[in-house]
C-alpha positions in Angstrom: 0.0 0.0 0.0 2.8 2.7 0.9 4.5 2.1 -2.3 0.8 2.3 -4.4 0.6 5.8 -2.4 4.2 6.6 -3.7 3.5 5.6 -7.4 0.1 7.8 -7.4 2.2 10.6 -5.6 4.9 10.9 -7.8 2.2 10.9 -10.6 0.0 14.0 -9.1 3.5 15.6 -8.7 4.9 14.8 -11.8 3.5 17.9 -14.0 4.5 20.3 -11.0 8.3 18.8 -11.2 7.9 19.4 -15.6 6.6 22.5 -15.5 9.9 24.1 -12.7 12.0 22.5 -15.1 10.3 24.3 -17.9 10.2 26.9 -16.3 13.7 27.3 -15.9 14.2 26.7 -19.4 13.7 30.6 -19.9 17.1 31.1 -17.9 18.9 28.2 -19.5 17.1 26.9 -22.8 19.8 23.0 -21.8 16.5 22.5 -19.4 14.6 22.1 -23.1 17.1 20.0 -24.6 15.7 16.0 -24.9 12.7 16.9 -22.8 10.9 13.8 -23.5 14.1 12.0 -22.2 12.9 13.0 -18.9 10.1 10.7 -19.3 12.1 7.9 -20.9 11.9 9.0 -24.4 14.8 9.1 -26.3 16.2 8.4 -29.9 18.9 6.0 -27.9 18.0 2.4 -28.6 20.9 0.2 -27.6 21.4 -2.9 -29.5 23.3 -5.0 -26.6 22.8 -4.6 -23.0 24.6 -2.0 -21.1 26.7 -0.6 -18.5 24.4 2.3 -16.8 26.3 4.8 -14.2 24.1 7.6 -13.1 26.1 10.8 -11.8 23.4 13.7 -10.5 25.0 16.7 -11.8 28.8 17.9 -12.4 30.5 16.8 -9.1 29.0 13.3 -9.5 30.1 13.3 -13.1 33.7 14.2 -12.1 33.7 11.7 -8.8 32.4 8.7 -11.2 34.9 9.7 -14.0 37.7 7.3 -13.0 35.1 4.6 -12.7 33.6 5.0 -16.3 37.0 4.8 -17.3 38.0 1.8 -15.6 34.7 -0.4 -16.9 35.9 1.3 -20.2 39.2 -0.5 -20.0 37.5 -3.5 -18.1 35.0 -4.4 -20.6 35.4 -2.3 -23.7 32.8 -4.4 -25.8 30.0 -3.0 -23.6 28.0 -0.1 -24.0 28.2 2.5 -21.2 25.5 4.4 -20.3 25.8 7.8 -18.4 22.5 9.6 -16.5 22.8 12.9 -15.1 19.9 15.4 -14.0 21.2 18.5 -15.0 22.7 19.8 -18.3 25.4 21.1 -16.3 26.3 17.7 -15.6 25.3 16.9 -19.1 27.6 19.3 -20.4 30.4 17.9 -18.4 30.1 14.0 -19.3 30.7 15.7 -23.0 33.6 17.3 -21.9 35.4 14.1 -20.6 34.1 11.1 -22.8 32.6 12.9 -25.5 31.2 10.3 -27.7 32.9 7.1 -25.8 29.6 7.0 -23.9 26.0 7.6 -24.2 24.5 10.2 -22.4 21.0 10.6 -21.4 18.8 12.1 -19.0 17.7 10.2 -15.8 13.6 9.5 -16.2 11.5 10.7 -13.3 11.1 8.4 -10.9 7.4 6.7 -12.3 6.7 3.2 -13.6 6.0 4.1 -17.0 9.0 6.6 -18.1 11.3 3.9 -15.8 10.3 1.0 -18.2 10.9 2.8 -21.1 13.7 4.1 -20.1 15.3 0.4 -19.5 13.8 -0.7 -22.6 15.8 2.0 -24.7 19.3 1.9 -22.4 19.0 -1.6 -21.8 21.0 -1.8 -18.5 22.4 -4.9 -16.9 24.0 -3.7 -14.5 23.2 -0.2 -12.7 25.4 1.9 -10.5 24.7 4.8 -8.8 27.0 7.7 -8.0 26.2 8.5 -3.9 22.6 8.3 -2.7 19.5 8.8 -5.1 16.7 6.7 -3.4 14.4 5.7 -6.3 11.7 3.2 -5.3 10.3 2.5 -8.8 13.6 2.4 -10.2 14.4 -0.2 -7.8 11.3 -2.0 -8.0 12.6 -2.1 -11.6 16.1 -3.2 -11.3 14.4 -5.8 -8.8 12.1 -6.9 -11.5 14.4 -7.3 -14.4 16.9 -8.6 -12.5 19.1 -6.0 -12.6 22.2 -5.9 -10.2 22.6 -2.5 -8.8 25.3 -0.7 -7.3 25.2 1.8 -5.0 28.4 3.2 -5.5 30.6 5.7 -2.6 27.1 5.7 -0.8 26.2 8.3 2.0 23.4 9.4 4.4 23.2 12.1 6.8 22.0 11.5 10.3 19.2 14.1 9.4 18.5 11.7 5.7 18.0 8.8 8.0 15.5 10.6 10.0 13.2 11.5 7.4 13.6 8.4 5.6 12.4 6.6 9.0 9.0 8.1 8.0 8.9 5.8 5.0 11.0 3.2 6.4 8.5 0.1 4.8 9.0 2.1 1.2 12.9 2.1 1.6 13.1 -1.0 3.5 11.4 -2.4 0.3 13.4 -0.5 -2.3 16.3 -1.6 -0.3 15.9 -4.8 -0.7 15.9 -5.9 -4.6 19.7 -7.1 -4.5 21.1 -4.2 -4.0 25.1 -3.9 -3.3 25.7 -0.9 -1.2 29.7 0.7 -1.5 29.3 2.9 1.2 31.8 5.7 2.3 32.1 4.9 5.8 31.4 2.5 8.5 28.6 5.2 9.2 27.0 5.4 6.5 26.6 1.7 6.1 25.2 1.4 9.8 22.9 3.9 8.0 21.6 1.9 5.0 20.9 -0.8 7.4 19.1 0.7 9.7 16.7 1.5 6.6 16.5 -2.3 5.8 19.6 -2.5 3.6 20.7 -6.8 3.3 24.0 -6.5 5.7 25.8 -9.2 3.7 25.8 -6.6 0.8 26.6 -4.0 2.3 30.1 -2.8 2.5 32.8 0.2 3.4 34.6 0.9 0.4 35.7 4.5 0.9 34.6 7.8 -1.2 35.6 7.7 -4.7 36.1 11.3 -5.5 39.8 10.6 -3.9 40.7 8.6 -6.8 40.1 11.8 -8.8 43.7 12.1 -10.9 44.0 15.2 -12.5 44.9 15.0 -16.7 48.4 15.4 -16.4 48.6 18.3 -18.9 46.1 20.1 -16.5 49.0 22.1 -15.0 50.6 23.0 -18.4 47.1 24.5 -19.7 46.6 26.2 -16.3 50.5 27.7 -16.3 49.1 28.7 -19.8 46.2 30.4 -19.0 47.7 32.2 -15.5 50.2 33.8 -18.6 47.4 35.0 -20.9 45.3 36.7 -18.0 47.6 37.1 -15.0 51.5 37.6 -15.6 53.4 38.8 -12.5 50.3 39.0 -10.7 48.5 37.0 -7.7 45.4 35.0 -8.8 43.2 33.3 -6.2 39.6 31.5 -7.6 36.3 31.7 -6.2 35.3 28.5 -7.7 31.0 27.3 -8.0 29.9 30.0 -6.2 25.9 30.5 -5.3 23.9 33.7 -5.1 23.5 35.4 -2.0 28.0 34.1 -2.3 29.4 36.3 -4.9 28.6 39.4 -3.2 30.3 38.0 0.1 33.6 37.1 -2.5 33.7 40.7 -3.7 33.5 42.5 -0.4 36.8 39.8 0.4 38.5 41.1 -2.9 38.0 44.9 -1.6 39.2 44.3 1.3 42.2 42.1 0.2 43.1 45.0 -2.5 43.1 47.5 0.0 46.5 45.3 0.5 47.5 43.8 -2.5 45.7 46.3 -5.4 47.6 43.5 -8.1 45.6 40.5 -6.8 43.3 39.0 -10.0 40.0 37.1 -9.0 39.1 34.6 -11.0 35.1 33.7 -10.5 33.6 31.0 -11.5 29.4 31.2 -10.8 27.9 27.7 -10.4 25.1 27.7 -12.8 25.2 28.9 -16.1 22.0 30.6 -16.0 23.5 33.1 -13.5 26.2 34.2 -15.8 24.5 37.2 -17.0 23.3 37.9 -13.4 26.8 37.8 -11.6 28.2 40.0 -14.8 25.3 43.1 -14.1 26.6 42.7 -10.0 30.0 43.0 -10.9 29.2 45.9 -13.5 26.7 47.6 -10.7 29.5 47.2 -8.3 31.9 49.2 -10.6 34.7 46.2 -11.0 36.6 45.9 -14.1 35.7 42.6 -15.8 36.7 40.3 -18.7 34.5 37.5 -19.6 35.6 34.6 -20.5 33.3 34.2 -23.3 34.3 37.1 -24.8 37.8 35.7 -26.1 39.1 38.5 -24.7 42.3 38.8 -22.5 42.6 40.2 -19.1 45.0 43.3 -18.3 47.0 45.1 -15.7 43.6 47.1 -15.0 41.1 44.0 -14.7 39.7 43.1 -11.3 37.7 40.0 -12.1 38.0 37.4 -14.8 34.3 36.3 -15.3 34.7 32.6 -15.6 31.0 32.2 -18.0 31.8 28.9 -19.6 31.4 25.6 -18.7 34.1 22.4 -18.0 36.5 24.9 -17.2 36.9 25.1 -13.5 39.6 22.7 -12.8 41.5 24.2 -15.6 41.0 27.6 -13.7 41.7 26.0 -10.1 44.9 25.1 -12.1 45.8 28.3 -12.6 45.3 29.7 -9.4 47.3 30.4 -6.3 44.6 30.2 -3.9 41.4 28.3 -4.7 38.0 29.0 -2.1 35.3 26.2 -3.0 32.4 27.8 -2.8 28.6 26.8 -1.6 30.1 27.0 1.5 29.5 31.0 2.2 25.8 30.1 2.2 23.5 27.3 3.5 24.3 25.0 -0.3 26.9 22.4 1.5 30.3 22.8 0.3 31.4 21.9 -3.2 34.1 19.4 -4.2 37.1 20.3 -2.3 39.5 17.6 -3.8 39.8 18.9 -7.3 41.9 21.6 -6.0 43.4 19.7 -3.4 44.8 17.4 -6.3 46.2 20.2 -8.0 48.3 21.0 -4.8 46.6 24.3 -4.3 45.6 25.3 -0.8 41.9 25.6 0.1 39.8 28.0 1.9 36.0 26.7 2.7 33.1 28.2 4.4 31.4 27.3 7.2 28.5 25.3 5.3 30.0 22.1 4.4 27.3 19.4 5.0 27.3 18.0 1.7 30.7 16.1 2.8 31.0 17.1 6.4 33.4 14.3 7.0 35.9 15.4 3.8 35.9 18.7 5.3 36.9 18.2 8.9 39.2 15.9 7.8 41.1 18.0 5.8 41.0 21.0 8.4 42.1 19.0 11.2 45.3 17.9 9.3 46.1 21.4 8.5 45.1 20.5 4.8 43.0 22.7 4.5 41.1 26.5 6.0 37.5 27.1 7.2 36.9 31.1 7.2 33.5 32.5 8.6 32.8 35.3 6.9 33.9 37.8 3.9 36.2 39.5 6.5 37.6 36.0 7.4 38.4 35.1 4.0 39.6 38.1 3.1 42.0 37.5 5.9 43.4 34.1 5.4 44.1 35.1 1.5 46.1 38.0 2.5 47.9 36.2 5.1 48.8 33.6 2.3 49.3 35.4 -0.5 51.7 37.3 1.6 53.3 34.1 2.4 53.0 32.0 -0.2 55.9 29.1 1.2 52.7 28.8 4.2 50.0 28.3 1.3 52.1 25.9 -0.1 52.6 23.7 2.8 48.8 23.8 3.1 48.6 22.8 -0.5 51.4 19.8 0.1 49.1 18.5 2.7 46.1 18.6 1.1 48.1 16.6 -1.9 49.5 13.4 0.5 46.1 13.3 2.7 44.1 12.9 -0.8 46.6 9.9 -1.2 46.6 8.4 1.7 42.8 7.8 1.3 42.9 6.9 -2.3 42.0 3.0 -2.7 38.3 3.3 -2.8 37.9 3.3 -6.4 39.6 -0.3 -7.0 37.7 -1.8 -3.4 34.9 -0.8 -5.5 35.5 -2.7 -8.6 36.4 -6.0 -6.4 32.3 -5.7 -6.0 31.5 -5.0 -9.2 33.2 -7.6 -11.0 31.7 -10.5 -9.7 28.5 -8.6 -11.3 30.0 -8.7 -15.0 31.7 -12.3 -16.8 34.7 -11.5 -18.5 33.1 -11.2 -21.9 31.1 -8.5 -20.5 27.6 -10.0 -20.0 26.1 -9.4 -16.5 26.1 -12.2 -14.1 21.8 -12.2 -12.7 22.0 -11.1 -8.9 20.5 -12.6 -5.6 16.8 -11.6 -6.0 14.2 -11.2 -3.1 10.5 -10.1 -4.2 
């Protein structure tokens, strides 16, 4: 009964979920793109069974990147499959495997755009970037006998709590041979409290560790420091939120009071804010170069206006300083670690519940800087531009702690592969109705 009162639910809401999307096609027309994909429409009509990993949006895509890559090289006669949500994370999945893989939208969560979705994708095995708690989907994997993989899992304490409320839905979900990789000891205890099968469920570690950068990263960011900044101090505000960038600038006027050479390069989250962050910084009466424009920065620009997408670890790369941003305001903290592998030091605010764990991890081993406030990272990027040999130690830290907890990526293919033969077909998993 509670999972007939979750099918008619996610029905009545269905148009509501449609319409904000279309909706916000007006700011970004990428909502528009493959609409019907949504609903599990889609020209894509694979012709072998494949591979699906499903990555939310762009710090999922970049997290799961090393994994597509592996079951690349692991079974490069099958078809893989990546979903994301966004067309920010669309846009990314381009970026890195261009046409090696099939992108396509994630369906809503019904029954009917579910099963066409599987009919067109044709996935035999399913994994999951994190947490996305999909009841019908499961139902589905459960009833096609899909194994699915539930891959550098997590849940808050507070998730858990409201999942309680629904506890015979997800205890049900839960249960269709599902192999949980979860992050930590935790976070397992977590899944099975909800009803996830103890004997499949398993600490493997959090994957976005095994991010590597490209090793010409540092070249094209050495490059692009010359075009814009030469002989000058760069620090990135990197995916920053609104209510965030006006927090950043008040930092940069207070850290030019000091250093007037200083160049901030800022890079706004969504693309649909571009033109919104460019009239602040206009109203605000800062000297700006887009980066769309083509244009290059000079002795007189304040702000390099990062408006193109894919670019940020190129940027972080370029950088001196690099603050993650989300963290200024109640979002949760973006993906620390991209910088950190670059060996740049990090400054982060004091909302970082997205990865709570990563975060405190990193500050108590001196790997990385909270700062409260605009004044507070105004601060800390004086103090550190002013001495950069400090920075760099904080930047050398960050570098050895991401390797000492790299690992979780191959403990995470050990579970997979007993899923998939070795000429790629997809071993059927444990089922329970």
């Amino acid at each position: 009964m509670l999972r007939l009162a979750y099918v008619l639910l996610s029905y009545l809401l269905a148009p509501v979920v449609a319409a904000f999307l279309f909706i916000r096609g007006f700011r970004n027309r990428a909502y528009w793109d493959r609409f019907g994909e949504r609903f599990g429409f889609s020209k894509t009509n694979l012709g072998s069974p494949s591979i699906w990993v499903h990555a939310v949006s762009v710090g999922e895509v970049q997290a799961a990147a090393p994994l597509v890559r592996a079951l690349m090289q692991r079974y490069p006669g099958v078809p893989l499959v990546v979903t994301t949500v966004t067309p920010t994370g669309a846009a990314r999945v381009q970026a890195i495997f261009g046409d090696s893989v099939t992108h396509l939208y994630a369906p809503y969560d019904l029954p009917g755009a579910v099963r066409r979705f599987f009919d067109r994708a044709r996935p035999r095995l399913a994994i999951i970037i994190e947490t996305e708690l999909w009841p019908n989907l499961y139902h589905e994997c459960g009833r096609r006998r899909v194994p699915l993989v539930l891959a550098s899992a997590r849940v808050s304490p507070l998730s858990v709590t409201k999942y309680r409320r629904f506890v015979g839905l997800f205890r049900e979900a839960l249960s269709h041979g599902i192999v949980i990789a979860a992050q930590s000891e935790s976070d397992a205890d977590r899944f099975r409290s909800l009803g996830a099968n103890p004997a499949r469920t398993h600490v493997t570690g959090n994957i976005k560790f095994d991010f590597e950068p490209p090793p010409e990263l540092s070249e094209r960011g050495r490059g692009f420091r010359a075009e814009h900044a030469p002989g000058r101090r760069v620090w990135v505000a990197g995916s920053t939120h609104e209510g965030e960038e006006e927090q950043v600038l008040e930092a940069m006027q207070l850290v030019r009071q000091r250093l007037p050479d200083v160049l901030l390069m800022l890079v706004p989250r969504h693309p649909e804010r571009f033109n919104a962050v460019a009239t602040l910084l206009e109203d605000r009466g800062w000297s700006v170069v887009t980066r769309s424009s083509g244009m290059s920065c000079t002795a007189d620009t304040d702000v390099l206006l990062v408006d193109t997408l894919g670019e940020l670890t190129m940027v972080y790369a370029a950088a001196d300083i690099a603050f993650v941003g989300g963290s200024l305001v109640p979002i949760g903290g973006h993906n620390l670690l991209e910088p950190v592998a670059l060996g740049k030091p990090v400054l982060i605010g004091p909302h970082t519940f997205n990865a709570a764990d990563i975060a405190e991890m990193f500050i108590e081993q001196h790997a990385a800087m909270r700062v409260d406030d605009a004044r507070d990272l105004a601060y800390r990027l004086v103090e550190w531009l002013e001495a950069p040999d400090k920075a760099r130690d904080y930047g050398e830290r960050g570098r050895e702690l991401l390797r000492q907890n790299r690992g979780a990526l191959e403990r995470l293919l050990r579970l997979i592969d007993p899923l998939v033969t070795k000429d790629g077909s997809v071993e059927p998993p444990v089922h329970r109705d």
